[in-house]
C-alpha positions in Angstrom: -7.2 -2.9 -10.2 -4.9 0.0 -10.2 -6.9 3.3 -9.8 -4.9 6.0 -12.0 -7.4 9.0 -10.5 -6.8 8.3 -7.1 -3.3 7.5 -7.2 -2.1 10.4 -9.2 -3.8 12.2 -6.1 -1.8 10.7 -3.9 1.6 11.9 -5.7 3.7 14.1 -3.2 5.4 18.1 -4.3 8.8 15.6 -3.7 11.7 14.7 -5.8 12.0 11.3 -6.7 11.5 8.4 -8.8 9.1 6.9 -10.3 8.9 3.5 -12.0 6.7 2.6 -14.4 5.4 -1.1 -14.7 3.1 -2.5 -17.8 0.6 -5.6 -17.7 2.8 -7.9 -17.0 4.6 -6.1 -13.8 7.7 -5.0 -15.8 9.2 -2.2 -15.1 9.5 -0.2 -18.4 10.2 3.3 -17.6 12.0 4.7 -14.9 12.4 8.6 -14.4 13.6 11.5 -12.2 11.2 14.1 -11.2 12.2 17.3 -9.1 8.2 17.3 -8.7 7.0 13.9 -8.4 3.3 15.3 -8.9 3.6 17.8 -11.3 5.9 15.0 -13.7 4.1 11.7 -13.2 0.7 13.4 -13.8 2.0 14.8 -17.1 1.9 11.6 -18.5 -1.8 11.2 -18.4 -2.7 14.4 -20.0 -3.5 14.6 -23.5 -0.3 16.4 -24.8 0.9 16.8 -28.7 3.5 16.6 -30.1 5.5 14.8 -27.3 6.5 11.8 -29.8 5.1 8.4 -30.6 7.7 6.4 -28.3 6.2 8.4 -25.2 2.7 7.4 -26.4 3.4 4.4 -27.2 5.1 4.0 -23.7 2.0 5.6 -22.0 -0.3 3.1 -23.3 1.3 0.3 -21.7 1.7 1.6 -18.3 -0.2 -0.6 -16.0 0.8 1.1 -13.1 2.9 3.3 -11.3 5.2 3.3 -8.1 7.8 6.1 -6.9 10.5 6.7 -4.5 10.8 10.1 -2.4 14.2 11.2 -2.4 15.6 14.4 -0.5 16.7 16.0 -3.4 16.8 15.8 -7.3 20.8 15.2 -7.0 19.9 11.8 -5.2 16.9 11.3 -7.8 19.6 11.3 -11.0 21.7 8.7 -9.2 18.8 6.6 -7.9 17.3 6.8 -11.5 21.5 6.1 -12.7 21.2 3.2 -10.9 17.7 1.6 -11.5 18.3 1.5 -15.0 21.5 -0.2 -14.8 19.7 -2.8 -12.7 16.2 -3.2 -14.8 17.1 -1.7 -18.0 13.9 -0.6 -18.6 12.2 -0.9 -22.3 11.7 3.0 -22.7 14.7 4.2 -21.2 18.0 5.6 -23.1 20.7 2.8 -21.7 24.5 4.0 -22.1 26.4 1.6 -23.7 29.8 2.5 -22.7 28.4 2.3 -18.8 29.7 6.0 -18.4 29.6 6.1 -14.0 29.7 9.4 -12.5 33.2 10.1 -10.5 33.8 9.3 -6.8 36.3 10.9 -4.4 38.7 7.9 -3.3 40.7 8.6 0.3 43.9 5.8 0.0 43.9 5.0 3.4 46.2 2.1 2.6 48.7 4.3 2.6 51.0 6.0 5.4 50.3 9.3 4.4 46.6 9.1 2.3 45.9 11.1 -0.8 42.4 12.3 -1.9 42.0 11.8 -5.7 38.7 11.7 -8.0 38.0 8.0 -9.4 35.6 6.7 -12.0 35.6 3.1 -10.2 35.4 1.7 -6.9 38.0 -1.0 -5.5 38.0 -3.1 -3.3 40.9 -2.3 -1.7 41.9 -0.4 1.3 40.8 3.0 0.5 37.6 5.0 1.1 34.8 5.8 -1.6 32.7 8.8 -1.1 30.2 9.8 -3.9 29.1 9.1 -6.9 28.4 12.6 -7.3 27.0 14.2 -10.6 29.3 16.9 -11.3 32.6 16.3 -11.8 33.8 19.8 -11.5 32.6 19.9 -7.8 34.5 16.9 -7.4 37.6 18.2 -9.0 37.0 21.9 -6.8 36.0 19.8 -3.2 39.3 18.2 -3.8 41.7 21.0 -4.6 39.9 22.7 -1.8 40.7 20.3 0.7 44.2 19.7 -0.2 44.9 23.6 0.0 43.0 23.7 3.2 44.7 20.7 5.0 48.1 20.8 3.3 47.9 17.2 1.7 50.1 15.4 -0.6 49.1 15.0 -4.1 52.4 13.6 -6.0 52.8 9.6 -6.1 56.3 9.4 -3.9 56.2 6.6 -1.7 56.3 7.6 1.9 57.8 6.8 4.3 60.4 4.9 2.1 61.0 8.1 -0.5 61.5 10.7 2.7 64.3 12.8 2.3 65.5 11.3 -1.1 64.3 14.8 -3.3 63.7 18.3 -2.7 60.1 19.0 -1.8 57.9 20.2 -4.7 56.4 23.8 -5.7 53.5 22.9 -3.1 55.9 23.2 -0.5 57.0 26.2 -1.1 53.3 28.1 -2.1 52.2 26.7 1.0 49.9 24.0 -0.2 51.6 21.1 1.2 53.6 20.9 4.9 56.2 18.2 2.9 55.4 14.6 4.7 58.2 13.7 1.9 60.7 15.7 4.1 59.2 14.7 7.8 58.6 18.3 8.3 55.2 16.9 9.4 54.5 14.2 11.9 52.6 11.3 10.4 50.0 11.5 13.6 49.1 14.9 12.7 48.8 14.5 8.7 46.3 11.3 9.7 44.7 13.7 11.9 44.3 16.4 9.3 42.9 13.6 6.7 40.5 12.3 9.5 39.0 16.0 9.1 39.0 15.6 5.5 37.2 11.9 6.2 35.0 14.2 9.1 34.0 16.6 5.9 33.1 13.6 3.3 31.0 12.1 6.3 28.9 14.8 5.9 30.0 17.4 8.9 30.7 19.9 5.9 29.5 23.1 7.9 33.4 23.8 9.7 34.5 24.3 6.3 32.1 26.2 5.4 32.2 28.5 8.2 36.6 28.5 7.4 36.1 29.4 3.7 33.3 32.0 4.9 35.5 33.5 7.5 38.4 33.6 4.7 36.5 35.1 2.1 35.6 37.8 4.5 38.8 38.1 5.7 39.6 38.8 1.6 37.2 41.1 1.5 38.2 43.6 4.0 41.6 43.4 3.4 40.8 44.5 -0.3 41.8 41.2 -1.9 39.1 41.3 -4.1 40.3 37.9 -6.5 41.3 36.1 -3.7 37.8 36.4 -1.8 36.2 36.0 -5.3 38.0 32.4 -5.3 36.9 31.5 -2.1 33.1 32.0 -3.0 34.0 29.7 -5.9 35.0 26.8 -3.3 32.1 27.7 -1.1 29.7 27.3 -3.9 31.6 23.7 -5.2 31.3 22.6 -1.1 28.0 23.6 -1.2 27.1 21.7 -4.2 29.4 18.2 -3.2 27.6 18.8 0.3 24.8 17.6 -1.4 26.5 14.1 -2.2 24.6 10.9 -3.0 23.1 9.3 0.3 21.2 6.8 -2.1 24.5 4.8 -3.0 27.2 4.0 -0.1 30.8 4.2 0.0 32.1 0.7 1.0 29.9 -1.4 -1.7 28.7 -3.8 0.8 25.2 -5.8 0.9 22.8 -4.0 3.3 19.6 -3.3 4.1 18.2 -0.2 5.1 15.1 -0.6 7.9 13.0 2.2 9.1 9.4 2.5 10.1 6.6 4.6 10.8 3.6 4.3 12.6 0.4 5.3 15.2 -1.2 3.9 17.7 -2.9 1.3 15.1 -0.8 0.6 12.4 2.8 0.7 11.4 4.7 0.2 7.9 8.4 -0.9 7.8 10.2 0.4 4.7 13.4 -1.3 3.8 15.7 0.2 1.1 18.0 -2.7 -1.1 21.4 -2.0 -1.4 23.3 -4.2 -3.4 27.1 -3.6 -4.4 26.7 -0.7 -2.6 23.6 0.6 -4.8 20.3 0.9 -3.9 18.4 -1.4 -6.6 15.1 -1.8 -5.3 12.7 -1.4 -2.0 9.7 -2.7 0.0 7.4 -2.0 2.6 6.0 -4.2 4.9 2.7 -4.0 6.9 2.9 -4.6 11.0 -0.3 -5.3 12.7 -1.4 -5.5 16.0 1.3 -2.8 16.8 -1.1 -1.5 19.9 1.1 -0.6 22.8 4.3 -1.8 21.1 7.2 0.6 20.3 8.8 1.4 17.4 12.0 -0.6 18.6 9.8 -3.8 19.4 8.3 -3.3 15.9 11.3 -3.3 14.4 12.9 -6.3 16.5 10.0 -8.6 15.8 10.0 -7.3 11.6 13.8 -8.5 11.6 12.9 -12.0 13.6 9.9 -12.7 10.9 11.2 -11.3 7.6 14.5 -12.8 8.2 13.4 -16.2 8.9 11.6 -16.4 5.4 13.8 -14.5 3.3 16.5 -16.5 1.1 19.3 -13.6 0.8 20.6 -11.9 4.3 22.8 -9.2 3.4 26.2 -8.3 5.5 24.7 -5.3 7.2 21.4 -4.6 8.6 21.4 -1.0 9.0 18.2 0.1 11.3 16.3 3.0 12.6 17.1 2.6 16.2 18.5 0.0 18.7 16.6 -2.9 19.1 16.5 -5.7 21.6 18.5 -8.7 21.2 21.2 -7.7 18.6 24.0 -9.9 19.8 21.7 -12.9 19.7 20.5 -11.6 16.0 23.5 -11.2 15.3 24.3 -14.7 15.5 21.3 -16.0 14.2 21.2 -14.4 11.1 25.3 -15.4 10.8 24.7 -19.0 11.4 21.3 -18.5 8.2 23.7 -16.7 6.0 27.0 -18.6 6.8 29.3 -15.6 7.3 29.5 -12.7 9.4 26.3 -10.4 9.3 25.7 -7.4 11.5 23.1 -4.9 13.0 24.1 -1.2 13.0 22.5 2.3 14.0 23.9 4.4 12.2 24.4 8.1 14.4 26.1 10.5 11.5 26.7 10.8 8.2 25.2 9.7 5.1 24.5 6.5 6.4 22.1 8.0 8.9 20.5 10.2 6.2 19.8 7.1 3.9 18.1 5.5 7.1 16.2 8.9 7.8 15.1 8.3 3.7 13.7 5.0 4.7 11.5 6.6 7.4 10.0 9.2 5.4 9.0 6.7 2.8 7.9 4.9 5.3 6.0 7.5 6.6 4.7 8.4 3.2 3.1 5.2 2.8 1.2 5.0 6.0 -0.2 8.2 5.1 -1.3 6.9 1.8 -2.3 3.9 3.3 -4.1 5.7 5.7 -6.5 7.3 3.3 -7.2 4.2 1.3 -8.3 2.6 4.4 -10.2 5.9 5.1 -11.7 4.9 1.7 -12.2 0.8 2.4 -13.8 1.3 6.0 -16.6 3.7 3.9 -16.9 0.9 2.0 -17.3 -2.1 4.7 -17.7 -0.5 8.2 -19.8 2.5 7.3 -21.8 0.3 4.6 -22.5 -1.8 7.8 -22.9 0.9 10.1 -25.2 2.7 7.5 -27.7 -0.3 7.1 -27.4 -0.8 11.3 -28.7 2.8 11.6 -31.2 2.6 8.4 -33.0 -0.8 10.4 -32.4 0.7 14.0 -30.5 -2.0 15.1 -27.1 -1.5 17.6 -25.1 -3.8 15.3 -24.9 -5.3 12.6 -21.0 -6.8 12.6 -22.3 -10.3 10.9 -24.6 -10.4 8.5 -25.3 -14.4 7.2 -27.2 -14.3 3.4 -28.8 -17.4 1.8 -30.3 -18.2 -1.3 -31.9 -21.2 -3.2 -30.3 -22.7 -6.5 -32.0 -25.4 -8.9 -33.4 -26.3 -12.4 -37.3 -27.3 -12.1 -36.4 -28.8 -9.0 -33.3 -30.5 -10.0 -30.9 -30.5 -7.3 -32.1 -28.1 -5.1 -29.3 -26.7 -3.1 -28.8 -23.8 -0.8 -25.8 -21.3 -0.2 -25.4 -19.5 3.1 -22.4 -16.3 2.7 -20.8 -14.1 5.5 -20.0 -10.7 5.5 -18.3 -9.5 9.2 -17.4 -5.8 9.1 -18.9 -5.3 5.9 -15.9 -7.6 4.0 -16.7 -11.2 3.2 -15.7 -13.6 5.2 -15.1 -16.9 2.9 -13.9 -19.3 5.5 -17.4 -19.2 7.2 -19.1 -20.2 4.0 -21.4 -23.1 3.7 -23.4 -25.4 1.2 -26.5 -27.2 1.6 -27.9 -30.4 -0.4 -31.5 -29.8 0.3 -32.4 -33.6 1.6 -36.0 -32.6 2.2 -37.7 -31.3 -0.8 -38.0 -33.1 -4.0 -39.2 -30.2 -6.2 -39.2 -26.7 -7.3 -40.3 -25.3 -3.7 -37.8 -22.3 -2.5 -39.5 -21.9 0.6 -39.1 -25.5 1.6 -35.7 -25.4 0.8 -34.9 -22.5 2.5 -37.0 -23.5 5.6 -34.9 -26.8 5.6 -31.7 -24.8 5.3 -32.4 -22.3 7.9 -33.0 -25.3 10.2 -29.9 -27.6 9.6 -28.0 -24.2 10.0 -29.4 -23.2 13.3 -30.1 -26.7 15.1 -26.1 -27.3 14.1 -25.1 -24.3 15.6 -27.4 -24.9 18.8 -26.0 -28.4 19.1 -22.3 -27.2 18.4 -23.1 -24.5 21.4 -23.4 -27.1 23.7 -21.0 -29.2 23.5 -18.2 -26.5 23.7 -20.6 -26.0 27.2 -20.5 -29.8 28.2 -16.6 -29.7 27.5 -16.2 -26.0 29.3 -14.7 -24.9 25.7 -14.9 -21.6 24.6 -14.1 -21.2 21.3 -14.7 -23.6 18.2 -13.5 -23.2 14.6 -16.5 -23.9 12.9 -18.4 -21.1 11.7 -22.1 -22.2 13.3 -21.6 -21.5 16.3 -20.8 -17.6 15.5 -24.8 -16.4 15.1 -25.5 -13.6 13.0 -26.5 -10.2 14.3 -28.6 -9.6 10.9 -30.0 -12.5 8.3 -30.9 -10.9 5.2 -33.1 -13.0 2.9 -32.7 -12.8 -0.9 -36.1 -11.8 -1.3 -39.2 -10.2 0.1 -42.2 -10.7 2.6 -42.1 -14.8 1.8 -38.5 -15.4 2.2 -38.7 -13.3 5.5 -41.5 -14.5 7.0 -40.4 -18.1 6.3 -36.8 -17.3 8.4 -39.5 -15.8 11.7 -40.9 -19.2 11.6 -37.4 -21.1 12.1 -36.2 -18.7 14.5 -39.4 -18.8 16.8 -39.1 -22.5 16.8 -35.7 -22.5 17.4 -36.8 -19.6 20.3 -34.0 -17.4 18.5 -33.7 -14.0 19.0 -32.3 -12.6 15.3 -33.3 -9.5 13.3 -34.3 -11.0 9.7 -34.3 -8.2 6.3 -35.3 -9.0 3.1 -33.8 -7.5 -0.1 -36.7 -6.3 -2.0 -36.3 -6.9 -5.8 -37.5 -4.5 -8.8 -39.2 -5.8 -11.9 -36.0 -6.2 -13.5 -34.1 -8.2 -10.4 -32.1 -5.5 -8.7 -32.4 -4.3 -5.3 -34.9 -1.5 -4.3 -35.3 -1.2 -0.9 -34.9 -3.7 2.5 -38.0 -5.6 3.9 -37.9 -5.5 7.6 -40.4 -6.0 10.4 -43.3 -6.2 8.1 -42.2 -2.2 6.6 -40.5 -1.9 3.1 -37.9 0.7 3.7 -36.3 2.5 0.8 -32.9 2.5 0.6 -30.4 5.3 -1.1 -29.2 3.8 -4.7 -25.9 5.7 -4.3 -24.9 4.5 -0.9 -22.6 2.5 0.4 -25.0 0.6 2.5 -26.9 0.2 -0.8 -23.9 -1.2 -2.5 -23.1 -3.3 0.5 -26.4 -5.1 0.0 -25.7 -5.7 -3.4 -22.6 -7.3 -3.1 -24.1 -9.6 -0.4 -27.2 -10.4 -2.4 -24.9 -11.2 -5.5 -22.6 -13.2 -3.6 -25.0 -15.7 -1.9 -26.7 -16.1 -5.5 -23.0 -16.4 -7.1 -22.0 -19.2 -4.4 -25.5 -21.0 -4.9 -25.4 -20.9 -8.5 -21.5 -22.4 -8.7 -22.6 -25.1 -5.9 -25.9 -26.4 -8.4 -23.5 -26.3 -11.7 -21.3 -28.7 -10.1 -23.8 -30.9 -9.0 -25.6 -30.9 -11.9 -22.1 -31.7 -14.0 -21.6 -34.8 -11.7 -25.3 -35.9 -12.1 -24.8 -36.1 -15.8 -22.0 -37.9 -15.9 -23.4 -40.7 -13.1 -26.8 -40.7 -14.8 -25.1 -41.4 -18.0 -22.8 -44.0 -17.0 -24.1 -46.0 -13.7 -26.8 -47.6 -15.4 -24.5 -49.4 -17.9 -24.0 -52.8 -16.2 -20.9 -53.5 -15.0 -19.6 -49.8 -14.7 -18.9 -48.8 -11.5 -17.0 -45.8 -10.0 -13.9 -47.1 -11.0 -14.7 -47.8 -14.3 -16.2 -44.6 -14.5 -13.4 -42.5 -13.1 -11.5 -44.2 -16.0 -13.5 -43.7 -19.1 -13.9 -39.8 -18.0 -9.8 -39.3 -17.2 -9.2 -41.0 -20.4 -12.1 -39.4 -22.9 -12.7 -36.4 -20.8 -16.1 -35.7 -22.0 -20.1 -38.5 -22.2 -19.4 -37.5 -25.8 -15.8 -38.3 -26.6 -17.2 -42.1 -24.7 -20.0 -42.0 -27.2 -18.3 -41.6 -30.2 -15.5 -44.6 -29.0 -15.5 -47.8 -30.8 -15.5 -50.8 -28.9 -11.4 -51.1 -30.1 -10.8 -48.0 -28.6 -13.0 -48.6 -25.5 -11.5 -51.6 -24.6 -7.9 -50.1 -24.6 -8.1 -49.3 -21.0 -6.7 -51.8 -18.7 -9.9 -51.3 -16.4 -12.3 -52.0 -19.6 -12.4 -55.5 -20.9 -13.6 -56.4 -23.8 -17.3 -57.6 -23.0 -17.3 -54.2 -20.7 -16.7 -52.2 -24.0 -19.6 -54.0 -26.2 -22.0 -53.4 -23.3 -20.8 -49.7 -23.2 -21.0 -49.6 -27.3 -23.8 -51.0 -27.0 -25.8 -49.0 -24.6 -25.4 -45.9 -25.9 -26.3 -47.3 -29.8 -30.0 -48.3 -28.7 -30.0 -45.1 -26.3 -29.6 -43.4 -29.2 
């Protein structure tokens, strides 16, 4: 169950997105926040006048989930690009599938151009953005033409050199003619490579150029020009904010990144599809004592790899692992083309995979505290009822209890609990063979024994075979019984163990007048117990488990009774017989109600069968 209070806790001061999911785990609603906490939180407040579509919205939401992001620019995209993928029930869709602008670099051609596009290609030119405002775009690109000298017109070079005059850009100084060969084509791919260097992400030498110019400006008077160059400075500033969220090439790839401690470690992995990020995950790694981050990450990509049915092109990852040629290969031979493993150094690319890590680490935190909060719950119950009985342990607690109706199949359920969590495998059921009638103790006394002797006799046979471990739960004694019930129950579990000459603490669970649990029963001293603890609660759930799997074991028997003790005594129905007239009526009454036409229909019931059935239950009745 989803807890609303203690998640909305958890919410960091972060920009992100958040993604709301109703009942049935659909996302309905996804949003930008340049507070995650402060927005997502708003929600759940009792505001009026916000509109019934928000209500209506908010009363669906099931549950929550975000994505940190580094800052609200990368938040709009993200959330651009999450409603294109889900198109989420609450959220405004654009129908014309308006895309924000990207700056395109046509490397295809001898002597590149940077130009603002609304679409990526796939063609031989690099795509940097999408960026929100078009304007910076626009200003980044004037600013790095004018700064570098770059061709803007559509001649064809090298083909078109020489055959016009160069253009007005020529002559303002805004372009060193590459339609002329006054520039070599080495050094105008070396200034675009510093253009490319810029888009990368290395934006602070320009910035420190146009700062140096606009000082320059200033003392020389120039009051408009400098003016104009804390315009571009601003525009670079903004652009240098550009979407890390969605890449340039439009590839497949995964993003990997962990976090951990010295006990636990959580691999985040962004989704990028088409080069957009469309969704994420995060993966628990445990038993990550004494392993590095890089043999973490080597033995996530072996596991999650092997299982997964889609392998992207690129694996993009925190930090070199082990093995990558072989990986390499591997994952190309599962995918059937060409896949690789990358570490990214610079660039966007590295500040997407730096993304994944603080989400990473964001969730470990989280996770941290809920398992701050689960350990209260199993460990400290346990170690709270240890301390309460004055006992060194109590890791393994074994409950039973006694199920039947006036003595009708009497059975008995044994239940585990190690570390305070219940430990299912290492249940058990018991037909009481013994006792004929209504007699708990009995019952108990015979179950206490089969479980014990079994466990004894288990014991040593691993010894006779020089075995140390077995996979039945009887040979694991407990280091506390707890008996549903009092000073009896008790008392009747000493007497097993001293035959048995076994050496195990035994508490009862001491019941009010109206059947609930008041205080524990040990060594002959009724010891109150806090209502509100944990160790309280613990006992509970142990107490109402044992009587949960006892009752479940006796309805079962007691529905195949009825249906044998109905049916056996007819002659000439057997199991067979029997199997078929249930799978075909389904019920003793549907078989009742059957005339001897519509008995003897099935292939196993002849006709004489189906009088004798008829029959039977017309002088029962």
């Amino acid at each position: 169950m989803f807890n609303f209070d203690e998640e909305l806790k958890k919410l960091p001061n972060s920009p992100g997105v958040y993604l709301m999911h109703d009942g049935n785990d659909t996302i309905i609603y996804v949003g930008k926040a340049v507070n995650l906490h402060n927005r997502v939180r708003s929600y759940f407040r009792k505001i009026v006048g916000r509109g019934p579509q928000i209500d209506r919205m908010v009363e669906q939401i099931a549950r929550f989930e975000y994505i940190v992001t580094d800052s609200e620019l990368e938040a709009l995209v993200l959330e651009n690009n999450l409603i294109k993928e889900y198109s989420p029930k609450y959220n405004t869709m654009l129908k014309d599938d308006k895309t924000y602008p990207y700056i395109k670099v046509t490397m295809g051609e001898e002597y590149p151009r940077i130009l603002l596009s609304r679409e990526m290609k796939k063609d031989k030119s690099r795509y940097f953005g999408p960026y929100t405002s078009a304007t910076a775009v626009k200003d980044t690109i004037d600013l790095m033409n004018k700064l570098y000298r770059l061709k803007t017109c559509n001649r064809r070079l090298p083909k078109d050199i020489g055959a016009e005059r160069p253009c007005l850009n020529y002559h303002i100084k805004q372009c060193d003619a590459p339609c002329q060969d006054y520039i070599s084509k080495e050094e105008y791919r070396a200034r675009i490579e510093q253009a490319l260097d810029f888009l990368n992400g290395n934006y602070k030498p320009m910035l420190r150029e146009l700062e140096e110019k606009m000082t320059e400006a200033s003392e020389k008077m120039e009051f408009e020009e400098a003016a104009g160059y804390r315009d571009l400075f601003n525009s670079v500033k903004s652009v240098a904010q550009k979407q890390k969220i969605t890449d340039s090439d439009g590839e497949d790839k995964d993003i990997i990144a962990m976090a951990g401690d010295e006990h636990d470690a959580v691999v985040q992995v962004f989704f990028v599809r088409g080069g957009k990020l469309i969704g994420r995950d995060h993966f628990y790694m445990t038993h990550v004592e004494d392993c590095g981050s890089a043999q973490i990450l080597l033995d996530f990509v072996k596991q999650f790899y092997a299982g997964t049915p889609y392998i992207p092109r690129e694996l993009m990852l925190q930090e070199e692992i082990a093995d990558i040629k072989i990986l390499e290969e591997w994952l190309s031979a599962r995918k059937g083309s060409r896949v690789y493993l990358r570490v990214p150094k610079r660039g966007a690319k590295e500040k997407l995979v730096e993304l994944a890590a603080q989400n990473a680490k964001l969730v470990l935190s989280q996770d941290k505290e809920r398992i701050r909060r689960e350990e209260g719950r199993t460990i400290g119950a346990m170690k709270e009822i240890a301390a309460l009985l004055g006992l060194e342990d109590a890791s393994r607690m074994e409950a039973y209890d006694i199920s039947n109706i006036s003595g009708f199949a009497n059975v008995g359920s044994m239940v585990v609990f190690e570390k305070g969590k219940a430990k299912r495998s290492d249940y058990r059921k018991f037909r009481i063979q013994s006792v004929s009638g209504p007699d708990d103790y009995a019952c108990m006394k015979e179950v206490l024994t089969r479980r014990f002797l079994h466990g004894m006799e288990e014991k040593e046979d691993l010894d006779r075979r020089q075995v140390d471990h077995a996979f039945g739960s009887f040979t694991k004694f407990p280091d506390l019984l707890l008996m549903d019930g009092g000073k009896g129950q008790v008392n009747i579990a000493l007497q097993v163990l001293e035959e048995l000459r076994l050496n195990i603490p035994v508490c009862g669970m001491v019941k009010d007048d109206n059947h609930r649990t008041r205080g524990l029963y040990y060594r002959n001293v009724e010891i109150p117990i806090d209502t509100r603890s944990e160790g309280f609660k613990l006992v509970t759930r142990i107490q109402d488990e044992a009587h949960r799997f006892a009752i479940e074991y006796h309805r079962s028997l007691r529905s195949k009774a009825q249906v044998k003790s109905a049916l056996d005594e007819i002659p000439g129905v057997g199991p067979a017989r029997r199997k078929a007239l249930m799978r075909h009526f389904g019920s003793i009454n549907e078989i009742k109600e059957a005339s001897v036409e519509k008995l003897s229909e099935l292939p196993e019931i002849p006709e004489h069968i189906a009088k004798q059935i008829y029959g039977f239950f017309r002088t029962d009745s």
